[in-house]
VMD Tcl script that draws the C-alpha trace (Angstrom):
set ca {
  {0.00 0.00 0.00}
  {2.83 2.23 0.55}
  {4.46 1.40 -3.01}
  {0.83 2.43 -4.27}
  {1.11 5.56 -2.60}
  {4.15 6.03 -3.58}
  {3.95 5.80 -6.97}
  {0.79 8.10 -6.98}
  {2.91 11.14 -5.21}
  {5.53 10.78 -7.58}
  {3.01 10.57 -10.64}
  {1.91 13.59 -9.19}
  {5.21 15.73 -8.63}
  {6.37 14.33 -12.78}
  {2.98 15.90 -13.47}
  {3.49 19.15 -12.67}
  {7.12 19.18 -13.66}
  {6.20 17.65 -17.15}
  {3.31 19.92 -17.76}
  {5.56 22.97 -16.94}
  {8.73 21.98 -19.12}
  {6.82 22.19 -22.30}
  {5.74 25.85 -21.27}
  {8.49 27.51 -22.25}
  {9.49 28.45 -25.80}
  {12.36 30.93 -27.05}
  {11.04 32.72 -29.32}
  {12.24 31.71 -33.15}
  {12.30 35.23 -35.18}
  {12.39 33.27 -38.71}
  {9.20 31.38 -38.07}
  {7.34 29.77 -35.67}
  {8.32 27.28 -33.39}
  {7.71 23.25 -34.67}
  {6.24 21.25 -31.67}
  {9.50 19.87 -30.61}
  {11.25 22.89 -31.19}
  {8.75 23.84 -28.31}
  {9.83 21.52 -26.05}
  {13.45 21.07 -26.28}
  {14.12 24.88 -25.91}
  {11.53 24.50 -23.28}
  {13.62 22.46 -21.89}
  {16.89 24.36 -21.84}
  {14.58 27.55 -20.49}
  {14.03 25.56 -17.64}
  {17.17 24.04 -16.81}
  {18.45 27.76 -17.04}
  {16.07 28.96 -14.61}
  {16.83 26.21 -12.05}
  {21.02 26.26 -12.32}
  {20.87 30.43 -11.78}
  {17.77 30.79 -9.46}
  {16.83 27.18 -7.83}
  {18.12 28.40 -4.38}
  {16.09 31.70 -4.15}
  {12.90 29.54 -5.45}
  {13.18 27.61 -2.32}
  {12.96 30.24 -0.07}
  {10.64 32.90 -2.34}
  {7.50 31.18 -3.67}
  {6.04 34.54 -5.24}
  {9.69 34.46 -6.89}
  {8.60 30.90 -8.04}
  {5.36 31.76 -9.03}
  {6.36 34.33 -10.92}
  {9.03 32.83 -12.71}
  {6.49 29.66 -13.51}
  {3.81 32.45 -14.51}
  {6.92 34.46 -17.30}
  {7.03 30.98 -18.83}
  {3.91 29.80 -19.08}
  {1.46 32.56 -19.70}
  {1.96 33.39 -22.92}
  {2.71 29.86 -24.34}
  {0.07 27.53 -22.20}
  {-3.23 27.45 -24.61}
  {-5.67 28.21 -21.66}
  {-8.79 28.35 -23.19}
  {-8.30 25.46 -25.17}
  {-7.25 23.57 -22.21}
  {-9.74 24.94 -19.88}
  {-12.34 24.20 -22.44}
  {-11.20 20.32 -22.96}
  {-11.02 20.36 -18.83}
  {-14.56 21.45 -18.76}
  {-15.97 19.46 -22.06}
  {-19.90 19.75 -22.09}
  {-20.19 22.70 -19.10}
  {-18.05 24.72 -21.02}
  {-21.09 24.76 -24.01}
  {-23.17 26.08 -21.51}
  {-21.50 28.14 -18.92}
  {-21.68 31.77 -19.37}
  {-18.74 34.29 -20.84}
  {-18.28 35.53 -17.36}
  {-17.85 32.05 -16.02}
  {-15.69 30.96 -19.09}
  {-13.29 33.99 -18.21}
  {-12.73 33.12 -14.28}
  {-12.62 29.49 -15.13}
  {-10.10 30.62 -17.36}
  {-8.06 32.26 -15.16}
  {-8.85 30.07 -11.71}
  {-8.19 27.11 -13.30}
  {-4.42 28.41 -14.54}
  {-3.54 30.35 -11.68}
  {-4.65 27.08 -9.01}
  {-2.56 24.75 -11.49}
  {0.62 27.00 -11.04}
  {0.09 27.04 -7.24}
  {-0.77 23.59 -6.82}
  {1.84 22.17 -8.49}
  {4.87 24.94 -8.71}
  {6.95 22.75 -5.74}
  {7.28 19.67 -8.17}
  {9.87 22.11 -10.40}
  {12.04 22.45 -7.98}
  {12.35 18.32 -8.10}
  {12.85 18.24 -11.62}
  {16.14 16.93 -13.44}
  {16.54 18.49 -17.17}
  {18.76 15.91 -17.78}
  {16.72 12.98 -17.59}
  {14.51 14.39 -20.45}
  {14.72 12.35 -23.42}
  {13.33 14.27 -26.71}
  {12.27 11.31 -29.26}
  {12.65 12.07 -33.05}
  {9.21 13.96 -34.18}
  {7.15 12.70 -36.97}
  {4.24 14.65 -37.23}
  {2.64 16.21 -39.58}
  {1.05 19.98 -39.80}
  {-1.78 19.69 -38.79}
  {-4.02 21.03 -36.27}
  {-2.64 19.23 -32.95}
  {0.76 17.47 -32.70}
  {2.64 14.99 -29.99}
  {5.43 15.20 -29.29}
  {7.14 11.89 -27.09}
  {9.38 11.82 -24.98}
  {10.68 9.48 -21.73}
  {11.96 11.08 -18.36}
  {14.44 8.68 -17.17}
  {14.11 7.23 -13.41}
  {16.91 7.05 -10.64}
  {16.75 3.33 -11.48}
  {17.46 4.03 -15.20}
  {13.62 2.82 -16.39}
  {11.77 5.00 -18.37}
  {8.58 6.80 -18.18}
  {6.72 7.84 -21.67}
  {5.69 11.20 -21.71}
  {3.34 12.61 -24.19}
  {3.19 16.37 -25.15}
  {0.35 17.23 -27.15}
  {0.09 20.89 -28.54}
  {-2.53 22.73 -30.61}
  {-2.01 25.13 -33.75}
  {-3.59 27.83 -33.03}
  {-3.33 31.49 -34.70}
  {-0.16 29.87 -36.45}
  {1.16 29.41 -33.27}
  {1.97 26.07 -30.75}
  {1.07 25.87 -27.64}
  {0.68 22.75 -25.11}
  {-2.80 21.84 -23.27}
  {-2.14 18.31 -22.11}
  {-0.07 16.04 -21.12}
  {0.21 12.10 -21.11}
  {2.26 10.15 -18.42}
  {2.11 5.77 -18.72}
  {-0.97 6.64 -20.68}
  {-2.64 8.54 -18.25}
  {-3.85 11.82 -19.35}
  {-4.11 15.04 -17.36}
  {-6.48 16.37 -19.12}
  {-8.86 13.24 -18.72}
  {-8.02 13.81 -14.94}
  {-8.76 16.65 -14.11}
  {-11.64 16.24 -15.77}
  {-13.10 13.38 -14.02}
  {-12.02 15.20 -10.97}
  {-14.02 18.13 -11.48}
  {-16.87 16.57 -13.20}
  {-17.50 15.12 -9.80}
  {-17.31 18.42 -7.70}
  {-19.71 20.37 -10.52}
  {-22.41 17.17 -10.65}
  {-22.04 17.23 -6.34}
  {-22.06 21.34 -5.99}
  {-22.60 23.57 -10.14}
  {-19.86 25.07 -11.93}
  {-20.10 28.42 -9.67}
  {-18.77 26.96 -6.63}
  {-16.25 24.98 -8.46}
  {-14.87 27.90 -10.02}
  {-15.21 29.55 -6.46}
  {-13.16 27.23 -4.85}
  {-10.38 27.35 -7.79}
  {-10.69 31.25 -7.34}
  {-9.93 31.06 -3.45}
  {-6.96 28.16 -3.65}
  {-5.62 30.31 -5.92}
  {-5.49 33.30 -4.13}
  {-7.53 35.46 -6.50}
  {-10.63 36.23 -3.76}
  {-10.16 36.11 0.38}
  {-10.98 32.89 1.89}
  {-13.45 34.32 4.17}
}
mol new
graphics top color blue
foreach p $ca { graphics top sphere $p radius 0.5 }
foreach p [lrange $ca 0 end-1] q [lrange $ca 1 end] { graphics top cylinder $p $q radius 0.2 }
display resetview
């Protein structure tokens, strides 16, 4: 039982370290970044980041946040993601909703999860050759190598949108975060609406007072 536990905190902390690594993208004057070109400079963003600032992270989590938040704002699709989160209650929630699901739902993922970067080795990242084709979502594979030298697929997908790539999910041993999260709150909205869902994203977020 405590293997299974375990394996579910570390499945967990690669989450939020996988789903972040794929954030970042250098920007390509030329032309616009390829889906792995998104991920393997991604990559090298990150590992910068954590070699020059890892120690003050530790101590300064607004420093982390806000290094987490430079990275992944402008190159995390939210909408798309928050609308694939969301799937049929996003057809019928309201514009006002839509916008502070938007913005509860990113800002609660980057708290939530911002300590697994810290834990994160750059150099276990293996980048497999991409095969793709242009079209309107890509994947781009790669494994994350353990302490014990197994490997652990994980899957990158990205969307083309307004000729640019961005990521919105993220596959680990097959398991999908999207698909997660969505089961997870699919639960809380059928138990208590989409209102005090996006409520209680708002307050463990830190965008409205707790009391």
């Amino acid at each position: 039982m405590k293997s299974k536990r375990y394996g579910v905190d570390a499945m967990r902390r690669l989450t939020v370290a996988t789903v972040m690594i794929c954030l970042g993208v250098i920007a390509i004057p030329a032309r616009a970044a390829t889906p792995v070109e998104v991920i393997t400079e991604a990559v090298e963003l990150l590992k910068v980041g954590l070699n020059t600032r890892k120690d003050e992270f530790v101590d300064d989590k607004d420093a982390l946040y806000e290094f987490i938040d430079g990275i992944l704002l402008p190159r995390f699709d939210r909408e798309f993601a928050a609308g694939a989160v969301l799937g049929k209650h996003w057809r019928t929630a309201t514009d006002e909703q839509k916008t502070r699901f938007i913005e509860a739902f990113y800002s609660s993922l980057v708290h939530r999860y911002a300590d697994g970067i810290l834990e994160f080795d750059t150099s276990r990242v293996e980048i497999l050759p991409y095969r793709g084709e242009s079209k309107r979502t890509a994947t781009v594979k790669t494994n994350v190598r353990r302490e014990d030298s197994t490997k652990i697929p994980v899957y990158y997908t990205l969307v083309n949108r307004e000729d640019k790539w961005r990521m919105f999910n993220v596959t680990i041993e097959g398991v999908s975060y999207v698909r997660n999260y969505k089961m997870e709150l699919e639960t809380q909205i059928r138990e208590s609406g989409l209102e005090q869902v996006i409520q209680r994203l708002e307050t463990e977020a830190g965008l409205v007072s707790s009391e």
